[in-house]
N, C-alpha and C positions, 0 to 999 in steps of 0.2 A: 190261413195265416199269411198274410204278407211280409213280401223282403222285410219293409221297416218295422214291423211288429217282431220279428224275428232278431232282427239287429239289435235294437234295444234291450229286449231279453241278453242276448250276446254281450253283448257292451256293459251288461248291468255286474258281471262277473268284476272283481276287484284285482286290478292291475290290468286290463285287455285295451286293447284300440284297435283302430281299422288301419287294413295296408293294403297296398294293390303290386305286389311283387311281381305280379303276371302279367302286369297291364291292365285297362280300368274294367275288363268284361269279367274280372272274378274278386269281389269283397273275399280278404282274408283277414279272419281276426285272429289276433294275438294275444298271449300272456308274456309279459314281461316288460322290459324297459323301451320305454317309444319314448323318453329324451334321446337313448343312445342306438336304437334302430335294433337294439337286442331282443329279439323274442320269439317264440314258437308257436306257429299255428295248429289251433283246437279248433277252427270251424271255418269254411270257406261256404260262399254262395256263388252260384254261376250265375251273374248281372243278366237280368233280362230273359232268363230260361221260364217258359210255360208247361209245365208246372214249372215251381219252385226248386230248385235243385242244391242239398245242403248236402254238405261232407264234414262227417265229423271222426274223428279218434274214437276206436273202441277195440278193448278187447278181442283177443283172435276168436276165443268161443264165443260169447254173446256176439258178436257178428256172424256168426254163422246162422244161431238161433235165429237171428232177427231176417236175414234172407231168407228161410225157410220159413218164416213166419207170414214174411211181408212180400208180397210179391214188386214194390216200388220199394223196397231196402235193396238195393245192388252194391256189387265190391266199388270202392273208391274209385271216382273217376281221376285218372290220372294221377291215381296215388297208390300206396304200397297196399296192396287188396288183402291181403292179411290184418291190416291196421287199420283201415280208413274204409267206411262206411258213405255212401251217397244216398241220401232219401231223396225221391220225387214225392212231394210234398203234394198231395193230388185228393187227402184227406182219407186217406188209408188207416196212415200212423195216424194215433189220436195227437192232436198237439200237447194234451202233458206228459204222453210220453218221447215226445220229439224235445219236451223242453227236457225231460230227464238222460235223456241220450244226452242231449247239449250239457246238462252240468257233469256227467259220467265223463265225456272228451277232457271238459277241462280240468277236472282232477285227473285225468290220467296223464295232460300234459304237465300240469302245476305240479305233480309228484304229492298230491294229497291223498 
């Protein structure tokens, strides 16, 4: 899976956009209002990282499970490791369930 095949799936969620809050070496996408800069990230990429490097929101248990599962699932980088999941995308995780991690983030930020 590539960044851009990744982002589109990402983007394809209804209300998200792209932001660079960190500066341009890390894509953060968002839910909510990008007229008014209001929104919440459900998935970051670290730009230019070999492998692939996503962080998404998850559950405190199923994050557990998925480290003990996955040896490329690690706690969030640079995020609150309780909540935030970091896949190296190295072809470990099957990509349908990296896309299903990714729709699980954004329901659990969009509060569905």
């Amino acid at each position: 899976m590539t960044h851009k095949e990744l982002e589109e799936y990402l983007l394809s969620f209804p209300n998200t956009w792209l932001d660079f809050p960190f500066g341009e070496e890390v894509s953060v996408y968002k839910i909510g209002h990008k007229e008014t800069g209001e929104g919440k990230m459900f998935a970051l990429i670290q730009n230019d990282s070999k492998p692939l490097r996503l962080s998404l929101k998850c559950d405190p248990q199923l994050a557990e499970v998925l480290r003990e599962k996955y040896e490329t699932v690690i706690p969030g980088y640079h995020l609150n490791k309780k909540h935030w999941n970091t896949i190296l995308c190295t072809g470990q995780v099957p990509e349908d369930e990296i896309h299903d991690f990714a729709r699980l983030s954004y329901n659990l930020v969009a509060g569905n």
